[in-house]
C-alpha positions in Angstrom: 35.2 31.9 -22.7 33.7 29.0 -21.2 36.1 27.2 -18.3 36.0 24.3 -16.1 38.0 24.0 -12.9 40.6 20.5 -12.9 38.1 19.0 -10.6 35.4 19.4 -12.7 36.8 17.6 -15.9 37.7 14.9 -13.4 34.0 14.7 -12.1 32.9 14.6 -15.9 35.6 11.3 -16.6 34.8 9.4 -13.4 31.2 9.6 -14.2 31.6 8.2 -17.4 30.9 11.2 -19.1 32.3 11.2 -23.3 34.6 14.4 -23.3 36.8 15.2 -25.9 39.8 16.3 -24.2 42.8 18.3 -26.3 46.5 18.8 -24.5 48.0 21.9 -26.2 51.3 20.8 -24.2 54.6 20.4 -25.9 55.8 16.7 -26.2 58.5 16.4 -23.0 55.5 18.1 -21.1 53.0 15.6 -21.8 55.5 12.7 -21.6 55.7 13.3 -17.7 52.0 12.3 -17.6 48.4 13.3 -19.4 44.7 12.8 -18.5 43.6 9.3 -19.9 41.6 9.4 -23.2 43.2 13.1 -24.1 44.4 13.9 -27.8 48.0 16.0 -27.7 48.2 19.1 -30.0 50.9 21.1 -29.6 49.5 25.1 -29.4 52.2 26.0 -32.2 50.4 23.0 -34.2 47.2 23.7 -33.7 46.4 25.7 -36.4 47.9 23.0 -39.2 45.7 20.2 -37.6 42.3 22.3 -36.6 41.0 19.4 -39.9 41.3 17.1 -37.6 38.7 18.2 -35.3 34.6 18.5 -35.9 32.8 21.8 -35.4 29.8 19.4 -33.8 32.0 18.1 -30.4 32.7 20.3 -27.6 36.5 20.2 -26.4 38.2 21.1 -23.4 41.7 22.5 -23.9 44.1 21.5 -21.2 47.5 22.9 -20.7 50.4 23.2 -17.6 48.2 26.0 -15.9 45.2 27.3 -18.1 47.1 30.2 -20.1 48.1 28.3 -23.5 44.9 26.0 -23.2 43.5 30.0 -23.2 44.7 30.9 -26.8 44.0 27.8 -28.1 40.5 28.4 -26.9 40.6 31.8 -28.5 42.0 30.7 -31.8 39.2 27.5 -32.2 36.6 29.7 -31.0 37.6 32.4 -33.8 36.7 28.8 -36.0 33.2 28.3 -34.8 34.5 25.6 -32.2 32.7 25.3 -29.2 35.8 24.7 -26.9 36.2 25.1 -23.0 39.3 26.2 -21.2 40.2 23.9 -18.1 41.2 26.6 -15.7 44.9 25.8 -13.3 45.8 23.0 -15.9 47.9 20.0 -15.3 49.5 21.9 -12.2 45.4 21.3 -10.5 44.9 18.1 -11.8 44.8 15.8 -9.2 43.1 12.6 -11.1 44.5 9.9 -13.1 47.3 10.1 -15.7 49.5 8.2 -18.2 
């Protein structure tokens, strides 16, 4: 499994880079504050709203510290999705939220 460390995803963003960012958080989680730009899918909905995403983009998968982001790495990759897991989640983000 591909991963990225919090401060890489935040080099990516402040160089202006277009990254498709997914927040497998549950709602009161991401209420208290997401990365800028990032799309929210609950893990449990994942699977009912995998339509919604295209084989061609590359996502990273962001969650509190890096172990749901993991599955829901697991379960797109099992779909032909090239995903990335952002290693230490939200608890090593340090950049900007809202």
């Amino acid at each position: 499994m591909k991963q990225f460390t919090a401060k890489e995803v935040e080099k990516l963003l402040t160089q202006g880079q277009n990254v498709n960012i997914i927040d497998v958080r549950e709602v009161e989680e991401v209420e208290a504050g997401k990365i800028p730009g990032a799309i929210h899918i609950p893990l449990g909905l994942l699977e009912f709203r995998i339509n919604e995403l295209d084989k061609s983009k590359e996502y990273i998968m962001v969650c509190r510290s890096g172990g749901r982001s993991g599955r829901a790495c697991q379960f797109l990759d099992s779909y032909g999705f090239n995903v990335i897991n952002m290693t230490g989640g939200m608890l090593d983000w340090e950049g900007e939220t809202n």
